[in-house]
N, C-alpha and C positions, 0 to 999 in steps of 0.2 A: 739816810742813804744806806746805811749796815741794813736795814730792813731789805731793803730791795734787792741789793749786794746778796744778799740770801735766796731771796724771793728765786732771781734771776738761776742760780747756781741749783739751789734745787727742781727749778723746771727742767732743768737740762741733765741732771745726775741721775735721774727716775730713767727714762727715757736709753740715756748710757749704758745702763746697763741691761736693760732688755736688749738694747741692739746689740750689745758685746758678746750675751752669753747666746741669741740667734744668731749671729753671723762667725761663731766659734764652731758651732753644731755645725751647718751650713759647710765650713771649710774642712772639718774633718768627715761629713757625708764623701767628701771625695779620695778617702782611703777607707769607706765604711767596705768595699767590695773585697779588698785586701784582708781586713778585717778577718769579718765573715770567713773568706776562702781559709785561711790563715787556721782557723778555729774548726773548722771542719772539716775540709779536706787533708789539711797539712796536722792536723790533730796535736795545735800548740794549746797550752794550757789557757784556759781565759786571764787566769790570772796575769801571766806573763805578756799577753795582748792589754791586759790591763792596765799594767806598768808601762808598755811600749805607746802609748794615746797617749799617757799623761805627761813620759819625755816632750812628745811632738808639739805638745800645747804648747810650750813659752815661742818655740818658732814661727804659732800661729797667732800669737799675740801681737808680735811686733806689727803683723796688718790689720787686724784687727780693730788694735788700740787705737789709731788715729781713724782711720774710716767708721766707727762708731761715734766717737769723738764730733766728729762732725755732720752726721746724721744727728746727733741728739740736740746738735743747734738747732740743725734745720727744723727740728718736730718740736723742740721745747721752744724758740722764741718763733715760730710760726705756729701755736698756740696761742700764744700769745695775742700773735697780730690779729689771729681770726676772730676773736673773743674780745678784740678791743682794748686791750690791757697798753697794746704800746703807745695808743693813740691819748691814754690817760695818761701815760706817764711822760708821753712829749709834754702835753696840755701844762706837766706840772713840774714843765724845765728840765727833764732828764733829756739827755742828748744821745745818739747813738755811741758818741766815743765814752758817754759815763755808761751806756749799756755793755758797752765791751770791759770792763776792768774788771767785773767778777767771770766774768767766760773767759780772760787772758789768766787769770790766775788759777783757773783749773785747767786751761790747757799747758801753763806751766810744769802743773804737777803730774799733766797725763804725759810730757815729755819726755821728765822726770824718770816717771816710772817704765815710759817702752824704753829710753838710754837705757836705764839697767838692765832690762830681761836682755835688747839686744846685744850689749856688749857683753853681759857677766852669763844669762839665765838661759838665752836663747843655744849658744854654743854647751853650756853642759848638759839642758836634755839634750842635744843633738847627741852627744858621747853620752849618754845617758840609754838611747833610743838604741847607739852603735850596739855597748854592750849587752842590754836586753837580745839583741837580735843574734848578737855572739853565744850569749846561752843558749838561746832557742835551736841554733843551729848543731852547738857539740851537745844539746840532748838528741836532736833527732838523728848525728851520727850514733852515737851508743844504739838509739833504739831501732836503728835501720841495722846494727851488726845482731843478728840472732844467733846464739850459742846454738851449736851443734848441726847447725844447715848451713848451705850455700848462699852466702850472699850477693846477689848483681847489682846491686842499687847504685855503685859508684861504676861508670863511664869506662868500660876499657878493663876493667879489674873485677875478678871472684874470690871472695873473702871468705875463708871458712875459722869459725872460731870454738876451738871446745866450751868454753867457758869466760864467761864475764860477768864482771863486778858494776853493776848499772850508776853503784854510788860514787864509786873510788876511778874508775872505768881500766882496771885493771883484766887485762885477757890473758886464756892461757890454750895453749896448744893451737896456734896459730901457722895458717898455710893460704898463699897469696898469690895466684896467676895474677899478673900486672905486664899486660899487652898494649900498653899506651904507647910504649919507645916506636913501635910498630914492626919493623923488620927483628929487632933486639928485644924477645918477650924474655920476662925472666919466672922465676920459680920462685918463691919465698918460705922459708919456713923458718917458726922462734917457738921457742918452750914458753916463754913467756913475754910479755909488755904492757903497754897503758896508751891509753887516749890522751892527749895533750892538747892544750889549748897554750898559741902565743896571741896574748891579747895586742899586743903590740903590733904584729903583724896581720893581725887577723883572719890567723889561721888556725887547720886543727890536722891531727897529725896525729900517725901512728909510732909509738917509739918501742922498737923489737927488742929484746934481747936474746945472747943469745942462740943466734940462728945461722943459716944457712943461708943465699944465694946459688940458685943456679942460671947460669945465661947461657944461652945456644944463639950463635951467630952462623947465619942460615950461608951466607955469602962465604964465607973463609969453612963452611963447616966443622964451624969449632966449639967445644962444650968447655964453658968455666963454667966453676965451683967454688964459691969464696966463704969463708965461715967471719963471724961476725960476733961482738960482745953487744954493740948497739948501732943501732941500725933503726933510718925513719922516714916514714914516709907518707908524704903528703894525699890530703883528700880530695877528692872534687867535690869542696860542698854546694857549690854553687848546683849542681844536679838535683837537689835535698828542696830550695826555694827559689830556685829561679834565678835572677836575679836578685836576690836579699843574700844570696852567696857572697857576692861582691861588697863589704861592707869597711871601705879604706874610709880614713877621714878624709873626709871630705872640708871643703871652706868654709862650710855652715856651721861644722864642728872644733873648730881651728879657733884658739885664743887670739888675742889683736897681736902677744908677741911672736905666734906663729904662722902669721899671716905674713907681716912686718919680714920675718925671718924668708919665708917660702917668695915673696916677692924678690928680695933680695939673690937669694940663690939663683932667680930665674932671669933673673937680671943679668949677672956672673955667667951665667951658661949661656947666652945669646938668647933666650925663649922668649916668648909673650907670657904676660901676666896677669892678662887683663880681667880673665874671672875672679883672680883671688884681690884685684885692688879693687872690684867693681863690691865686690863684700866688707874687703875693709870697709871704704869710703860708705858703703850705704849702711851700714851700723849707727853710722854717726851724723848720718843727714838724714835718711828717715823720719828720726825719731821725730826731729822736730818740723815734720810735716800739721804735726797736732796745733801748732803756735799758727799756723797758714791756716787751716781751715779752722780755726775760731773765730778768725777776720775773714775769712770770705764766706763760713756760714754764717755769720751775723748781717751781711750784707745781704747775701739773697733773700736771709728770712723776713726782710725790712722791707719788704711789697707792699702796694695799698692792697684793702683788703677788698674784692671782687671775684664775683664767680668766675673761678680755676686757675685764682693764687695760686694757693695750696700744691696746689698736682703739678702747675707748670714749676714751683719750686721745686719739688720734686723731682720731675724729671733733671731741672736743668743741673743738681746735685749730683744724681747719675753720672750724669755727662761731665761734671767737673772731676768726680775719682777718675773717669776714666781717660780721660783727659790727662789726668795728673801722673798716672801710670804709665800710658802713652809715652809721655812726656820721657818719664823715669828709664825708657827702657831706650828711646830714643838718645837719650845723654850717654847710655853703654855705649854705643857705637861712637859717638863722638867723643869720648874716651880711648879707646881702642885705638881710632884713627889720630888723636894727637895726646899721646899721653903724657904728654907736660902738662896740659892744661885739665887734669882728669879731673881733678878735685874743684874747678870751677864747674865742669859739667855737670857732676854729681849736685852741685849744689844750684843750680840752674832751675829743677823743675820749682821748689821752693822760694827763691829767689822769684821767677813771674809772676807763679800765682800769688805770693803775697803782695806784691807789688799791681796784681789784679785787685786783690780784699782791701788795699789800701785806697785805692782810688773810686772803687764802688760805693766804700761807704763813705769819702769822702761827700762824694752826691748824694749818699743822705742826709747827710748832715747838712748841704744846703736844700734838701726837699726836692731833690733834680730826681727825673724820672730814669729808669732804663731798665733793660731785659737784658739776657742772655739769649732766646732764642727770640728771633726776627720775629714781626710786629705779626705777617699773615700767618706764618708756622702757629706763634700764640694764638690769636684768632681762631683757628682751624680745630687746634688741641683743646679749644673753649666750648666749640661749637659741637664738636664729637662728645663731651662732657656733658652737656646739658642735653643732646639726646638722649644717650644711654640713659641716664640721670628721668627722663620723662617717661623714656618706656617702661621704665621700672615701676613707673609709680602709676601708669596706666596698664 
């Protein structure tokens, strides 16, 4: 039985990881435009785009992992079935629930391993990703300030700088029109200062020393003049990339105690909290969507074998991720709407379909027949197969 225990685990491990490292690719194609733009118009380094993909990965894992996971059923023991392998192994008293104990004990381990990225791995690329994007931004403040010109790059404000330190980001002979207040423009002038980065805040900031204030109130007709040791003042980075200016922690990046903690608070303040429990809780129910589709792809793969098995498995695999997401996104709302019972919801999409894989393969184990998509639908998706399939070959 260890033979086979093998046999099983390696048809399905090959298979895993082609589907992992394609639908990895696949998922980051859809920040490839960001990328690109990133690297070429916005003139960030590769390298540091470089670093900024590799934060992103563990957060793409955590979908990844199980939806791989269970494509590799479906392509490794529906190999199988096409090739007649299962049909020897029924022959020779293997049962579907002995064909399931080496596919539970590697969806064990792929549980295993999406808990950790999503609770420990997933959350520090995300702050991972944050700071990356925090450098990116207080280099292209330094290099949007040119010594000795006028600068207009930042919204509202003209920046002229004698002199700067690109490494240290220390400036000197510094003079500042800042017409943001709108009616209250003021003057700025400092002998010297530095670029500042609060990572905490995620901000960046001019820090003067030094200098002068002058303010002209247009309404009362009155000129101040205030002199200054330090004195600071904030950037519009968000002008610089867009949107990538705005770069708070967000929930994704948020550890379980400060989730835990930010629920709480919001709780205390009368608010709703329902994005940040909807992240707690799917950390930890996720993962073990991998233990669900072990059992409901061992069931579907377990078709008799006839022209447009294969494909109608296929498809109906489709239909059960999305289904299952569906599902997943449908339990937010009914979270939201009774958050007592949130953590039943959450646990809800899991909870059917495994209680779907349980009862599927129950009927094969007594040889009971059934589909997922309706008898004429099959028919139809058989009959479309075997044309294309003849005009091909004519």
């Amino acid at each position: 039985m260890t033979i086979i225990n093998r046999y099983f685990q390696r048809e399905i491990l090959l298979p895993f990881t082609y589907t992992l490292a394609a639908l990895v690719f696949i998922l980051l194609l859809g920040q490839l435009f960001k990328i690109v733009n990133m690297v070429v118009s916005e003139g960030v380094r590769f390298f540091d785009v470089f670093r900024l993909v590799l934060a992103l990965i563990p957060q793409l894992l955590t979908m990844a992992l199980p939806i791989s996971f269970f494509f590799a059923v479906l392509v490794g023991i529906g190999r199988m079935v096409g090739d007649g392998e299962i049909i020897a192994l029924k022959a020779a008293g293997v049962t579907p629930v002995d064909m399931l104990k080496p596919i539970l004990r590697l969806a064990v381990i792929a549980t295993l391993v999406t808990l950790l990225i999503s609770i420990w791995l997933a959350p520090w690329g995300m702050r991972q990703a944050r700071t990356v994007t925090f450098e990116i931004l207080q280099e292209k403040v330094t290099l949007a300030l040119r010594p000795y010109s006028l600068n207009l790059s930042f919204p509202g404000m003209a920046i002229y700088i004698g002199a700067i330190d690109r490494q240290s980001g220390r400036v000197e002979d510094v003079f500042i029109e800042d017409q943001r207040r709108g009616k209250y423009p003021q003057a700025i002038t400092a002998t010297r200062g530095r670029i500042v980065g609060d990572r905490r805040t995620s901000s960046l900031l001019l820090e003067l020393q030094d200098g002068t204030i002058h303010e002209y109130d247009a309404r009362q007709e009155s000129y101040r003049v205030t002199d200054f040791s330090h004195y600071r003042i904030n950037f519009e980075i968000s002008s610089l990339l867009g949107e990538k200016g705005h770069i708070r922690l967000r929930n994704n990046a948020m550890t379980i105690a400060e989730l835990r903690r930010k629920i709480a608070l919001r709780k205390k303040a009368g608010r709703t909290a329902s994005s940040t429990r909807a992240t707690l809780y799917g950390r930890f129910t996720e993962p073990f969507s991998c233990l669900v589709f072990a059992v409901l792809g061992l069931a579907l793969s377990l078709t008799p074998v006839r022209s447009g098995a294969t494909f109608r498995g296929f498809v109906a695999g489709l239909g059960v991720v999305l289904a299952y997401y569906i599902l997943g996104m449908f339990s937010e709302y009914l979270a939201e709407w009774l958050p007592s019972a949130a953590i039943f919801f959450f646990c809800l999409p899991n909870l059917l379909f495994l209680t779907l894989g349980i009862i599927l393969l129950i009927l094969k184990q007594r040889e009971a027949e059934f589909s997922l998509l309706p008898s004429r639908l099959s028919d139809l998706l058989e009959k479309v197969s075997l044309t294309s399939l003849l005009r091909r070959t004519t």
